[in-house]
PyMOL CGO cylinders between C-alpha atoms (Angstrom):
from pymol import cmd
from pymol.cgo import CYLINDER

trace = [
    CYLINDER, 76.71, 83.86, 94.55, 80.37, 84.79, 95.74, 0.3, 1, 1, 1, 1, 1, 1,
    CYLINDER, 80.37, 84.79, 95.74, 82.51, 85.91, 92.84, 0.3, 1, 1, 1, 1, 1, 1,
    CYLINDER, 82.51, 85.91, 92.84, 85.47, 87.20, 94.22, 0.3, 1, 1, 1, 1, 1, 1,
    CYLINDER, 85.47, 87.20, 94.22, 87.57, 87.81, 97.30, 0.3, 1, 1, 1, 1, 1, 1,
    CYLINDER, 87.57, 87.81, 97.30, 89.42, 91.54, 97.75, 0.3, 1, 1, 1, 1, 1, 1,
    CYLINDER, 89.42, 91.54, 97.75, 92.07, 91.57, 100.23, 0.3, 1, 1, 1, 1, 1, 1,
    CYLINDER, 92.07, 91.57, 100.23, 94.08, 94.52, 101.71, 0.3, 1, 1, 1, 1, 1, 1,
    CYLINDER, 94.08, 94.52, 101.71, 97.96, 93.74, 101.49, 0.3, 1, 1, 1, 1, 1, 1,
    CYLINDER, 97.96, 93.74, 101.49, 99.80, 95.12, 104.45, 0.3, 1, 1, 1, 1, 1, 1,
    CYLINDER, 99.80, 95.12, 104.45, 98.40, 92.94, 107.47, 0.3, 1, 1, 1, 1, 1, 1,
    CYLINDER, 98.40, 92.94, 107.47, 96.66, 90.48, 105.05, 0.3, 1, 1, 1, 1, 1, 1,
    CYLINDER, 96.66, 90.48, 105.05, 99.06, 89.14, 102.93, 0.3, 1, 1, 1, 1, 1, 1,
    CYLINDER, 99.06, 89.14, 102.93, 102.45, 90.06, 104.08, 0.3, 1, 1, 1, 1, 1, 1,
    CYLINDER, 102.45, 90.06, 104.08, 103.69, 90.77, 107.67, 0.3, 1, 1, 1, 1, 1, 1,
    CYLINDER, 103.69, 90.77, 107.67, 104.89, 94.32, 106.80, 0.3, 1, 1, 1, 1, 1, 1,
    CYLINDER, 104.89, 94.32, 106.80, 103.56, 96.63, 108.99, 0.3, 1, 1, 1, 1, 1, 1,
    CYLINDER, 103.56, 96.63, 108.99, 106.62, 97.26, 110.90, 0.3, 1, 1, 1, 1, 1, 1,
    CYLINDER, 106.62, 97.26, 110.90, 108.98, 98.06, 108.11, 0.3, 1, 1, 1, 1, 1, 1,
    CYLINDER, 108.98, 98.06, 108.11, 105.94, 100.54, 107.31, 0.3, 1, 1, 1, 1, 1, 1,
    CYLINDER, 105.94, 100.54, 107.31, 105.77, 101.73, 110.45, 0.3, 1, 1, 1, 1, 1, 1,
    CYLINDER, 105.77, 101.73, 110.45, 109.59, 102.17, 110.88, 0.3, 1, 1, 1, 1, 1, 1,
    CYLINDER, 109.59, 102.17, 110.88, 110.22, 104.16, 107.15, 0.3, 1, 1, 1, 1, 1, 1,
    CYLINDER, 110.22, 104.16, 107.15, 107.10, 106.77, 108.98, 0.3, 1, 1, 1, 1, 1, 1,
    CYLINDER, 107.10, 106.77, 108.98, 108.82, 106.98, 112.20, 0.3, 1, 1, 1, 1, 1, 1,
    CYLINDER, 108.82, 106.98, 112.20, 112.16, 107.85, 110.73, 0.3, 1, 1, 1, 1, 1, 1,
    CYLINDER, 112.16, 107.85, 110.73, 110.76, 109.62, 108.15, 0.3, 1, 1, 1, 1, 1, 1,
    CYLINDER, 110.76, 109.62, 108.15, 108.70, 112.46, 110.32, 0.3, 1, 1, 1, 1, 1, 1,
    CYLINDER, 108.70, 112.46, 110.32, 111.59, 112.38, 113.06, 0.3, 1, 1, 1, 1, 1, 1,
    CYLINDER, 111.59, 112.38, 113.06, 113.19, 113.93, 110.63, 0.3, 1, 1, 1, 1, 1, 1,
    CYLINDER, 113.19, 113.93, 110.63, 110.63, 116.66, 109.89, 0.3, 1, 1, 1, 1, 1, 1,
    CYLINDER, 110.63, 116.66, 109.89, 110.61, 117.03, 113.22, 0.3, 1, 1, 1, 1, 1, 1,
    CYLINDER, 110.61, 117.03, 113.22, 107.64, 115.19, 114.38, 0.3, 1, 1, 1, 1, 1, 1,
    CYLINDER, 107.64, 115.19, 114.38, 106.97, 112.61, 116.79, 0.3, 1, 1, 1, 1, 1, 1,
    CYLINDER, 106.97, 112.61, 116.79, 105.14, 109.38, 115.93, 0.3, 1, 1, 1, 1, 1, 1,
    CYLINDER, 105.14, 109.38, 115.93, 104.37, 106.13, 117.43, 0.3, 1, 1, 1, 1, 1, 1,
    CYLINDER, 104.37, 106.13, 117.43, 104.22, 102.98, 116.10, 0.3, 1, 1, 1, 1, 1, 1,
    CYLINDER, 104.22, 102.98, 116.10, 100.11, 102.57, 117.70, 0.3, 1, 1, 1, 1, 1, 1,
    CYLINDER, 100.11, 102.57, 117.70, 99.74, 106.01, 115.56, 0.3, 1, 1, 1, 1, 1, 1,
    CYLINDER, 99.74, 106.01, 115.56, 101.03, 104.48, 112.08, 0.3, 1, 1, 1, 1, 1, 1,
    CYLINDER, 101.03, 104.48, 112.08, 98.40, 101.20, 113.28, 0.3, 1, 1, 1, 1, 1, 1,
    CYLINDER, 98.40, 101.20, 113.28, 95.38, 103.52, 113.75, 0.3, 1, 1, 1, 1, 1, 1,
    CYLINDER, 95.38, 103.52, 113.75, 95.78, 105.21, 110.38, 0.3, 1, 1, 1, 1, 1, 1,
    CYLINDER, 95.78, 105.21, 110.38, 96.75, 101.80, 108.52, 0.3, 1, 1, 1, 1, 1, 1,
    CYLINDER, 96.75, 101.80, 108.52, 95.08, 101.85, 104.81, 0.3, 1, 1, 1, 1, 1, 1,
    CYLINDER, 95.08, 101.85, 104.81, 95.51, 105.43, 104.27, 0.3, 1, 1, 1, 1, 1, 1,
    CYLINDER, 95.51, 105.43, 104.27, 97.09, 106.30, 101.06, 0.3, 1, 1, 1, 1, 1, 1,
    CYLINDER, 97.09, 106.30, 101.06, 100.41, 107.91, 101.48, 0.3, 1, 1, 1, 1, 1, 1,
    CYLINDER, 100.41, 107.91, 101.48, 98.85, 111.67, 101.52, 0.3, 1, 1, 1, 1, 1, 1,
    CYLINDER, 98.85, 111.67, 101.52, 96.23, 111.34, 104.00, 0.3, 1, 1, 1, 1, 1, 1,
    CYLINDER, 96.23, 111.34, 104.00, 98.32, 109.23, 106.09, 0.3, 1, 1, 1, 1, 1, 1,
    CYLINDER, 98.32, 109.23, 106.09, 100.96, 111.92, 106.10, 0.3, 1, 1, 1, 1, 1, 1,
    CYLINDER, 100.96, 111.92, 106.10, 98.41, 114.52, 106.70, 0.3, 1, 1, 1, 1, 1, 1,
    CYLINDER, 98.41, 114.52, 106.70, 97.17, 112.71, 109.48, 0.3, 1, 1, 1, 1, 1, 1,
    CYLINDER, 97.17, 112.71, 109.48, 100.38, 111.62, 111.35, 0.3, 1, 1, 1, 1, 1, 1,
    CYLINDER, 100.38, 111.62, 111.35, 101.03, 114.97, 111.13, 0.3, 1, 1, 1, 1, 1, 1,
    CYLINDER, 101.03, 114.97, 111.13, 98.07, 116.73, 112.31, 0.3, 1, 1, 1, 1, 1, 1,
    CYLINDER, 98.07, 116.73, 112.31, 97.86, 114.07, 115.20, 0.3, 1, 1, 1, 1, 1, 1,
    CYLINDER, 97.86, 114.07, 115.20, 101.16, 115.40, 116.24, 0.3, 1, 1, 1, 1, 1, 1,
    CYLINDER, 101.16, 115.40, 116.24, 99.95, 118.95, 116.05, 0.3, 1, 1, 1, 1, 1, 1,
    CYLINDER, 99.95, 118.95, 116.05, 101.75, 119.92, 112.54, 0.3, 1, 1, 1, 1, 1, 1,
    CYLINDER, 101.75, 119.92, 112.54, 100.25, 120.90, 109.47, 0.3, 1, 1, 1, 1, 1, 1,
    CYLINDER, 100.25, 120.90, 109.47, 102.13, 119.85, 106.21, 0.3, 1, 1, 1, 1, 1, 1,
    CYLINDER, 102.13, 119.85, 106.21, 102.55, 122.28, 103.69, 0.3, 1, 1, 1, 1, 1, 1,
    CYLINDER, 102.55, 122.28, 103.69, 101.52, 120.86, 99.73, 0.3, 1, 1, 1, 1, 1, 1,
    CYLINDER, 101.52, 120.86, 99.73, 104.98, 121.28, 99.08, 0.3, 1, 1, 1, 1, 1, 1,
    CYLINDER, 104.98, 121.28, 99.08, 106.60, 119.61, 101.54, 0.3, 1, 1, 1, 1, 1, 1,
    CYLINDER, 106.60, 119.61, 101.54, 104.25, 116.17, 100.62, 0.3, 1, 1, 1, 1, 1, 1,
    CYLINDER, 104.25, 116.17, 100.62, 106.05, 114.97, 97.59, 0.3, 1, 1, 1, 1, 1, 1,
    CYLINDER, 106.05, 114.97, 97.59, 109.71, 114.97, 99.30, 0.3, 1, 1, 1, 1, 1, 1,
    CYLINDER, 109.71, 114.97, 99.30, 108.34, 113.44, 102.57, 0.3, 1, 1, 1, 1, 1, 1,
    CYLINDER, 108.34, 113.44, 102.57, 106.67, 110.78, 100.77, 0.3, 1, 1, 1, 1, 1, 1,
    CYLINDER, 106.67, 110.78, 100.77, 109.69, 110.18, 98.63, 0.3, 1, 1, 1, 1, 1, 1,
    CYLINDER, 109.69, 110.18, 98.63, 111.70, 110.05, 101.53, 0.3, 1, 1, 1, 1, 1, 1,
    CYLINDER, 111.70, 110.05, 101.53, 109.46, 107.26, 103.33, 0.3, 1, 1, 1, 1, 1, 1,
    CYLINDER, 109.46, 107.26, 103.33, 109.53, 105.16, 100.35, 0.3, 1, 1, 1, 1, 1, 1,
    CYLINDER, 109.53, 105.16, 100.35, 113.49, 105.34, 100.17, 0.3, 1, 1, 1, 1, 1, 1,
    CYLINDER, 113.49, 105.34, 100.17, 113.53, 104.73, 103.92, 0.3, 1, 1, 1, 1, 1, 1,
    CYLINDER, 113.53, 104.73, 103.92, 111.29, 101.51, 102.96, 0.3, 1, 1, 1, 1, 1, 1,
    CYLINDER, 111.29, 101.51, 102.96, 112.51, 99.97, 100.43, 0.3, 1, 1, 1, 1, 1, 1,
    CYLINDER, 112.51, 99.97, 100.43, 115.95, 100.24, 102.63, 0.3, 1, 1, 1, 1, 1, 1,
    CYLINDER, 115.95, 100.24, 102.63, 115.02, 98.96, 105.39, 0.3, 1, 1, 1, 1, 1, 1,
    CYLINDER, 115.02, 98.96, 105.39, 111.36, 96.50, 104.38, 0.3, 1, 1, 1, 1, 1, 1,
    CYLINDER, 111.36, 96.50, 104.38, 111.75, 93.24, 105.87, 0.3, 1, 1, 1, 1, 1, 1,
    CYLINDER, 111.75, 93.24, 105.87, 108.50, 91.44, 104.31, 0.3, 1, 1, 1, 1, 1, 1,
    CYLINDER, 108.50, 91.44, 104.31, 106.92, 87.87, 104.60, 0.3, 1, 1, 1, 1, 1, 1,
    CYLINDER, 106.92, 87.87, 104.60, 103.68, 86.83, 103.51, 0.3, 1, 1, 1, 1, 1, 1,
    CYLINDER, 103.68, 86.83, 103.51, 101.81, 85.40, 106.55, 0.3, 1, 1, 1, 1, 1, 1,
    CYLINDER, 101.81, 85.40, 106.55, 101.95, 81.59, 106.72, 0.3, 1, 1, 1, 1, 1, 1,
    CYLINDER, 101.95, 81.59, 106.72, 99.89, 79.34, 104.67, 0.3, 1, 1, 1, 1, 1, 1,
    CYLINDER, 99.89, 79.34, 104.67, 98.78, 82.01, 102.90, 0.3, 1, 1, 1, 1, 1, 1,
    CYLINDER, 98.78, 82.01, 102.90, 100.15, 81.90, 99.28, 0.3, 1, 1, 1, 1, 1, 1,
    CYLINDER, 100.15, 81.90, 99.28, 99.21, 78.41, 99.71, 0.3, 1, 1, 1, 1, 1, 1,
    CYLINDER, 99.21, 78.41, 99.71, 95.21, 79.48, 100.42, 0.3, 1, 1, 1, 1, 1, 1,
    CYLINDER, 95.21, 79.48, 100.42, 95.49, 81.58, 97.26, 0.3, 1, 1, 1, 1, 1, 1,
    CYLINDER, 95.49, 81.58, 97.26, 96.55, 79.04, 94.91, 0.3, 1, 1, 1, 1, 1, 1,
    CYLINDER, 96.55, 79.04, 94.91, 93.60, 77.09, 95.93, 0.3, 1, 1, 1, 1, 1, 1,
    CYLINDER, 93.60, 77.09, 95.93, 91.11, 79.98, 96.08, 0.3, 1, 1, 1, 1, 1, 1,
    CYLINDER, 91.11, 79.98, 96.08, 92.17, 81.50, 92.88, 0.3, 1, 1, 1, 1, 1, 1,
    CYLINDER, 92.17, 81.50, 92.88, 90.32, 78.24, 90.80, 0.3, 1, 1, 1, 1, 1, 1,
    CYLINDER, 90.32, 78.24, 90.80, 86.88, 79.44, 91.77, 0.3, 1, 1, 1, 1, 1, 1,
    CYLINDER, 86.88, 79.44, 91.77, 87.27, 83.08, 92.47, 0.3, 1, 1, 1, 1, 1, 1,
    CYLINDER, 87.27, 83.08, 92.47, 88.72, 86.17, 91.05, 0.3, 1, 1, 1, 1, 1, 1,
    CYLINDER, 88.72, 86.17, 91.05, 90.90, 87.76, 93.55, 0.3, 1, 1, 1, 1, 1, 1,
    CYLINDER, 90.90, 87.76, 93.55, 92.04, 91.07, 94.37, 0.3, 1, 1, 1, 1, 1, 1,
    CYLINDER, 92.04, 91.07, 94.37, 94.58, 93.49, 96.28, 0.3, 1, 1, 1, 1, 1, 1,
    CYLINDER, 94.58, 93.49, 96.28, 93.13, 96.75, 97.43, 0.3, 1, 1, 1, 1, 1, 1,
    CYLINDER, 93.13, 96.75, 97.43, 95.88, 98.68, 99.40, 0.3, 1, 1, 1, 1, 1, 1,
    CYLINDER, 95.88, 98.68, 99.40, 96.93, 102.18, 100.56, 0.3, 1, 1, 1, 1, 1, 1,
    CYLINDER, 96.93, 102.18, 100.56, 100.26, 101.64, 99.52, 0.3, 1, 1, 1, 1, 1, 1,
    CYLINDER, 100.26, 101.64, 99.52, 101.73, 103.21, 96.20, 0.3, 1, 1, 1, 1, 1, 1,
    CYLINDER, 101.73, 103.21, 96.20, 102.13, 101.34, 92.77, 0.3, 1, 1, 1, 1, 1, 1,
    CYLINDER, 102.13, 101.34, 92.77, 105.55, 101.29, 92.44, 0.3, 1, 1, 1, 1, 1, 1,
    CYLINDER, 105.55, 101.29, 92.44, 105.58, 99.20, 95.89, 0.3, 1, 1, 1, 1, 1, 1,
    CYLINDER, 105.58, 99.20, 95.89, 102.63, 96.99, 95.53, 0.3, 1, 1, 1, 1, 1, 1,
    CYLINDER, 102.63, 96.99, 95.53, 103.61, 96.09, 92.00, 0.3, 1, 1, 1, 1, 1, 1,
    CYLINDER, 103.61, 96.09, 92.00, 107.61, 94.72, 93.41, 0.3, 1, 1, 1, 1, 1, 1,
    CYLINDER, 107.61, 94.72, 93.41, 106.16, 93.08, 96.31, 0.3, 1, 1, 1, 1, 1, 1,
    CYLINDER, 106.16, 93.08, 96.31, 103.26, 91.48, 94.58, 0.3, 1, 1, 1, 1, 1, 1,
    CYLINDER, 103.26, 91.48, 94.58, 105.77, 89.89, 91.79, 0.3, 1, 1, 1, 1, 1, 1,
    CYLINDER, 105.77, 89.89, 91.79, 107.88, 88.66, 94.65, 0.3, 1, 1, 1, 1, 1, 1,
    CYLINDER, 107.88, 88.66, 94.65, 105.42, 86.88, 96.62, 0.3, 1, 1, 1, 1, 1, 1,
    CYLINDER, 105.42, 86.88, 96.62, 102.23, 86.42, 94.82, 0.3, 1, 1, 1, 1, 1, 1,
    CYLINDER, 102.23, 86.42, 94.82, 102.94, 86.36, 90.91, 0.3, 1, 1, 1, 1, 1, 1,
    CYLINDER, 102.94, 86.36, 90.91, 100.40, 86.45, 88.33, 0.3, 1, 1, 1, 1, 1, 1,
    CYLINDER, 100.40, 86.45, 88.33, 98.01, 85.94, 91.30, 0.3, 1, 1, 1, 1, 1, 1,
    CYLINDER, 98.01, 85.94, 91.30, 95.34, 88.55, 91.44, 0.3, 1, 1, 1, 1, 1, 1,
    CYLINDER, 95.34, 88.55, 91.44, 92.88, 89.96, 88.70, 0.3, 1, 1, 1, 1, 1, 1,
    CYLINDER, 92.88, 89.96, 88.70, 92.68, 93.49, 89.56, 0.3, 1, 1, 1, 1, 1, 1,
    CYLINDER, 92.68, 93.49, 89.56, 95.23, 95.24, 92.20, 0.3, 1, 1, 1, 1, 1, 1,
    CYLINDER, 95.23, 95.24, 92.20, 93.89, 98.97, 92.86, 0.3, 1, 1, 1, 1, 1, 1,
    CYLINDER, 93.89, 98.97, 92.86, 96.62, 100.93, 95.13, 0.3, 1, 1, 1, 1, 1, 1,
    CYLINDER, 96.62, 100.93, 95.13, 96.55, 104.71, 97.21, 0.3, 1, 1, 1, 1, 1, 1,
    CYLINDER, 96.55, 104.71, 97.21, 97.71, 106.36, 94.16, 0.3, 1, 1, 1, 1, 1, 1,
    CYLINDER, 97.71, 106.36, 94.16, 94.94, 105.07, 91.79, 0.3, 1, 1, 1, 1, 1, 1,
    CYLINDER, 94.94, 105.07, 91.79, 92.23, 107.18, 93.65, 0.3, 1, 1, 1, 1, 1, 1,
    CYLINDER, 92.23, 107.18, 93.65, 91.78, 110.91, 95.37, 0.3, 1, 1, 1, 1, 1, 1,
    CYLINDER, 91.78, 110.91, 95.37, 90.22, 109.47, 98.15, 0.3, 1, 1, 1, 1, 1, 1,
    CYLINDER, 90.22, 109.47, 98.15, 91.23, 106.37, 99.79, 0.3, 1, 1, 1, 1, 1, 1,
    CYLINDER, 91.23, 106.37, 99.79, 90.94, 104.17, 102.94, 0.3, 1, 1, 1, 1, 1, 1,
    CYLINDER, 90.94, 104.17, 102.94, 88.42, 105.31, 104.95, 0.3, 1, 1, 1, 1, 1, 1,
    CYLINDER, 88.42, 105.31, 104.95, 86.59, 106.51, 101.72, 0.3, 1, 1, 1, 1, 1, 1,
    CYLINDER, 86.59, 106.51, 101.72, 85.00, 103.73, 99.53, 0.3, 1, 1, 1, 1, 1, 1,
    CYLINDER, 85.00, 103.73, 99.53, 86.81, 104.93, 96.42, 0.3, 1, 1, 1, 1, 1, 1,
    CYLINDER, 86.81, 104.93, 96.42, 89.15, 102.50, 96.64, 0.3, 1, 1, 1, 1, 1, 1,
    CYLINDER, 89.15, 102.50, 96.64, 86.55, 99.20, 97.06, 0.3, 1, 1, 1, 1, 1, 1,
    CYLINDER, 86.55, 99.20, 97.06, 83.93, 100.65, 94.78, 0.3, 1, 1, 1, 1, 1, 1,
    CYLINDER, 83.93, 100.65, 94.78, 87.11, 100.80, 91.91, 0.3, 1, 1, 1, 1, 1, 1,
    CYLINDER, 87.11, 100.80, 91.91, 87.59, 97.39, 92.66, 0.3, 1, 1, 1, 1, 1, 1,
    CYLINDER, 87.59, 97.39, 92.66, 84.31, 96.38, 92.58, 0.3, 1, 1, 1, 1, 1, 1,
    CYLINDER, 84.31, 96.38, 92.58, 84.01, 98.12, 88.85, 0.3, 1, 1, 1, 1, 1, 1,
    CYLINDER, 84.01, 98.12, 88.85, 86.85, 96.85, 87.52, 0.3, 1, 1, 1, 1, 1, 1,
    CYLINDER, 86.85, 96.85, 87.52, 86.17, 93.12, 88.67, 0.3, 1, 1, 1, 1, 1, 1,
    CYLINDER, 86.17, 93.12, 88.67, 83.00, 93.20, 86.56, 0.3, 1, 1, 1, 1, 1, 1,
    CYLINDER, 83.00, 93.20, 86.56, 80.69, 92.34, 89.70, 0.3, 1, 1, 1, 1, 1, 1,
    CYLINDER, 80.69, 92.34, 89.70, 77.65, 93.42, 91.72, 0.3, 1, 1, 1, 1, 1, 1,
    CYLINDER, 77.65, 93.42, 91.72, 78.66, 94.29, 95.36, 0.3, 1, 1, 1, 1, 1, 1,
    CYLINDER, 78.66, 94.29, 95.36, 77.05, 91.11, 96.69, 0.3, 1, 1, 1, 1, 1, 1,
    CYLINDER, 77.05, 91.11, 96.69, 79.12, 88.89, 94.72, 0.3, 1, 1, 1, 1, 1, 1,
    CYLINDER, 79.12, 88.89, 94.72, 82.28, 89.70, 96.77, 0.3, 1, 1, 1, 1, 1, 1,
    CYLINDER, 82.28, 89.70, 96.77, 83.95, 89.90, 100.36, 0.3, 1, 1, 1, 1, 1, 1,
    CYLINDER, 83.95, 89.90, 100.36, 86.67, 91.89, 101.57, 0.3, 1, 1, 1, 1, 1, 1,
    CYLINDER, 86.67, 91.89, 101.57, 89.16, 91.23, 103.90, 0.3, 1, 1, 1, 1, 1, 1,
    CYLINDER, 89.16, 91.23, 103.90, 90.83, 93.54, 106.35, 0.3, 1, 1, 1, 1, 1, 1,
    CYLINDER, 90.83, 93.54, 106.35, 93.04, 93.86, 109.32, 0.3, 1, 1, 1, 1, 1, 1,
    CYLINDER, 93.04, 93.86, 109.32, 92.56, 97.98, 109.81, 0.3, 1, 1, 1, 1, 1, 1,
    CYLINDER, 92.56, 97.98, 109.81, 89.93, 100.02, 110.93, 0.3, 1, 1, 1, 1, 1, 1,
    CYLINDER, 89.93, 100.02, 110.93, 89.91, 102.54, 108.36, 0.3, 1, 1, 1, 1, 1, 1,
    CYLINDER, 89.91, 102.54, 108.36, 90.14, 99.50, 106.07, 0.3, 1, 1, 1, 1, 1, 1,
    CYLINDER, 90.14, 99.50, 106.07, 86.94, 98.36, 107.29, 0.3, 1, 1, 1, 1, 1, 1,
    CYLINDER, 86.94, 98.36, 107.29, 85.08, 101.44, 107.60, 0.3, 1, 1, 1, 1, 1, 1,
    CYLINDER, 85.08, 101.44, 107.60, 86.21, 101.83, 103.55, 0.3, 1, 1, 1, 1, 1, 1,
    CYLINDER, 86.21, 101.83, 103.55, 84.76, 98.33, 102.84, 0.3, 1, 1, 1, 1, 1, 1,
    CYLINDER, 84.76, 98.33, 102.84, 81.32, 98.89, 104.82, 0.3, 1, 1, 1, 1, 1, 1,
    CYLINDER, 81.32, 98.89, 104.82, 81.00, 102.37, 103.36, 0.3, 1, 1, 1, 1, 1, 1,
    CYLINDER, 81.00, 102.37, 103.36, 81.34, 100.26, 99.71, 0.3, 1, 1, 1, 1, 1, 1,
    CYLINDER, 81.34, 100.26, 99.71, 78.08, 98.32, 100.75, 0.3, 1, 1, 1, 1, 1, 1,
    CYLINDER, 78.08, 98.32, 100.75, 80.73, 95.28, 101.14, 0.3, 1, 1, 1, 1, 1, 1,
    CYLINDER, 80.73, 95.28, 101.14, 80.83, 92.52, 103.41, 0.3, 1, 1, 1, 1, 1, 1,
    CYLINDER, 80.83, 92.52, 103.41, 83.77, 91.97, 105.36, 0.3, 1, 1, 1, 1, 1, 1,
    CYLINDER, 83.77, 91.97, 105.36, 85.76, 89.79, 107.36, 0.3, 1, 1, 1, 1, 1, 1,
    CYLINDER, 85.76, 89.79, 107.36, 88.39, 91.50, 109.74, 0.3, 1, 1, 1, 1, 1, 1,
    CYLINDER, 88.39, 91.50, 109.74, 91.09, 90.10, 111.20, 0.3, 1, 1, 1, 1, 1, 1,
    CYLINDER, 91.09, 90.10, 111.20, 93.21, 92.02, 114.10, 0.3, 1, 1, 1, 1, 1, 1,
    CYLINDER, 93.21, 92.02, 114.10, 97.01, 91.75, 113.31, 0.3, 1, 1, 1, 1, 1, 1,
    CYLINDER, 97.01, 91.75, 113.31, 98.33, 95.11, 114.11, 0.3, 1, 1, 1, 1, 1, 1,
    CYLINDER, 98.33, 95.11, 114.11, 94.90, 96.05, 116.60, 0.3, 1, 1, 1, 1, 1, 1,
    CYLINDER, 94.90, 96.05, 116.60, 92.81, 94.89, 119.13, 0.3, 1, 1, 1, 1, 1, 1,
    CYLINDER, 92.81, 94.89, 119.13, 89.91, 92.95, 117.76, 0.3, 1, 1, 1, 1, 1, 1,
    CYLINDER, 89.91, 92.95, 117.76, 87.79, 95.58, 118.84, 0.3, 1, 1, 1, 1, 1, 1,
    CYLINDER, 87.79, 95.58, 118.84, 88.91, 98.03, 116.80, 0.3, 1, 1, 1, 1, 1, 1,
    CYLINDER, 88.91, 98.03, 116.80, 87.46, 95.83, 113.98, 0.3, 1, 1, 1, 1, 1, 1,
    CYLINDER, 87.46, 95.83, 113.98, 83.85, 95.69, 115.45, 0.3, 1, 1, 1, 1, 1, 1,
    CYLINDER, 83.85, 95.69, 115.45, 82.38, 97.30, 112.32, 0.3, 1, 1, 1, 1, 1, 1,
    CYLINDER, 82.38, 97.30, 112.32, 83.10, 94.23, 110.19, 0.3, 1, 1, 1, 1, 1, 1,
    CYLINDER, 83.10, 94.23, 110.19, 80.62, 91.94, 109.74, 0.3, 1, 1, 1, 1, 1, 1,
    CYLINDER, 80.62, 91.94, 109.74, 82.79, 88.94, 111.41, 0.3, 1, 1, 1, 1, 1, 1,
    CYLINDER, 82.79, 88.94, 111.41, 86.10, 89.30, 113.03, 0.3, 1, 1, 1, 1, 1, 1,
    CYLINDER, 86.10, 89.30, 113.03, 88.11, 86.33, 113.27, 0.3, 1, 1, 1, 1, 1, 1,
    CYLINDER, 88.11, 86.33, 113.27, 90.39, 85.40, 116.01, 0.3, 1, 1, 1, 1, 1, 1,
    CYLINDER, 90.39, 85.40, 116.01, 93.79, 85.48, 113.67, 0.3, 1, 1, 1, 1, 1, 1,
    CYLINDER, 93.79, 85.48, 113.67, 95.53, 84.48, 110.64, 0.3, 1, 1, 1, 1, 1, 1,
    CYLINDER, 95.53, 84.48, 110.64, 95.28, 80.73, 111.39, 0.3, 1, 1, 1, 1, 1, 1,
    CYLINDER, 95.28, 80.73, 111.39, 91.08, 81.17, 111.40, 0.3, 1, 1, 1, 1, 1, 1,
    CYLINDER, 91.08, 81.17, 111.40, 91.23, 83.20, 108.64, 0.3, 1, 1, 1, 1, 1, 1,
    CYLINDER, 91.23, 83.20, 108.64, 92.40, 80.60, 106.48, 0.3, 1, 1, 1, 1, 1, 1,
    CYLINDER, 92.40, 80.60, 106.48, 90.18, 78.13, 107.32, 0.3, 1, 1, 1, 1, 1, 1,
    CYLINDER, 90.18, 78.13, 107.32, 87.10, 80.32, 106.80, 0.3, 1, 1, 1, 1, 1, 1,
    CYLINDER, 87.10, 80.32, 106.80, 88.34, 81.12, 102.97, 0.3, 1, 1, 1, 1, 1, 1,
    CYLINDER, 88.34, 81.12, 102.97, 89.26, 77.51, 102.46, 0.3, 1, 1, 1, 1, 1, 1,
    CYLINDER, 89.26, 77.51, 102.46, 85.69, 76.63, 103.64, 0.3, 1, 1, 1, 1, 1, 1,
    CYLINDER, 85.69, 76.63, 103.64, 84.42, 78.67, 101.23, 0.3, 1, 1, 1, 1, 1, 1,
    CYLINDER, 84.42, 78.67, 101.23, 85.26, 76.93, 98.45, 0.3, 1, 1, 1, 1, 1, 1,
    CYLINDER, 85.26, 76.93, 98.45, 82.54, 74.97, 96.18, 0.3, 1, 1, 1, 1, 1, 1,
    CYLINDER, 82.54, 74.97, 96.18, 82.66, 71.45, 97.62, 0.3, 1, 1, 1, 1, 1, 1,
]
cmd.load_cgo(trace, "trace")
């Protein structure tokens, strides 16, 4: 019996990739580093240090320990300066109805003090259980993140989907023992292929959670 619906925020929710995507640009141009925007895609989901790591190392730079806290303090200023954020449309709408027969949840890669402003702006009082990159060691493409979820929602894994727009997303959800629906906003579709569906856009993906609800 379906329980519960966990989302991922960036790409789900709210159309905020680019603002994301911009802050990391800026932000490693300045460490000297080149990025592009289909980089920041690829490694969507990643919490904040393994995203920086990898950005990094895909540009043939190591980061030193020391150097993570001010870069990722930097991004975060850059972002919150710059964040130009809508939720996707018809979505809050889908929630409202969804939340009177499921528990719902946020799983994201991005840090707390982010999640928790944007989340109050757009979605308040919404969601049961919000885990975000800084509440685990490992996160997107590592379970950690899903399996916390699943804990703290009270549920067996079968009593839940997940829904995703990002490959390492996806490979986080299916290495949960999730199902999951994917649905390509920043990607190709077939970047998604290890989801268990993949759905053609934002427009299908509501009308596969609204048909999910008890008739």
């Amino acid at each position: 019996m379906l329980r519960s619906l966990i989302f991922d925020m960036d790409g789900v929710l709210l159309d905020s990739m680019q603002s994301h995507a911009d802050a990391w640009i800026q932000v490693s141009r300045e460490w000297g580093v080149h990025v592009t925007r289909d980089d920041i895609y690829e490694i969507e989901g990643a919490n904040h240090v393994l995203g920086l790591q990898w950005l990094f190392q895909k540009a043939g730079r190591d980061v030193a320990p020391e150097d993570y806290e001010p870069i990722l303090a930097r991004k975060v200023e850059i972002f919150s300066g710059i964040v130009q954020v809508r939720p996707f449309e018809g979505i809050s709408g889908c929630l409202e109805k969804l939340k009177m027969s499921f528990r719902l949840a946020v799983v994201t890669g991005s840090e707390r003090i982010t999640v928790t402003r944007l989340l109050d702006e757009f979605f308040p009082a919404t969601f049961d259980v919000v885990v975000c990159g800084d509440d685990v060691l490992r996160g997107k493409p590592f379970p950690d993140p899903y399996l916390r979820a699943v804990e703290m929602l009270g549920i067996c894994r079968e009593e839940c989907i997940v829904i995703e727009n990002a490959p390492m997303g996806v490979e986080a959800a299916k290495s949960a023992g999730l199902f999951c629906v994917g649905v390509p906003t920043y990607v190709a579709a077939d970047k998604l292929s290890k989801a268990d569906i993949v759905l053609d856009d934002h427009i299908s993906l509501l009308g596969y959670l609204l048909g999910m609800m008890p008739g």
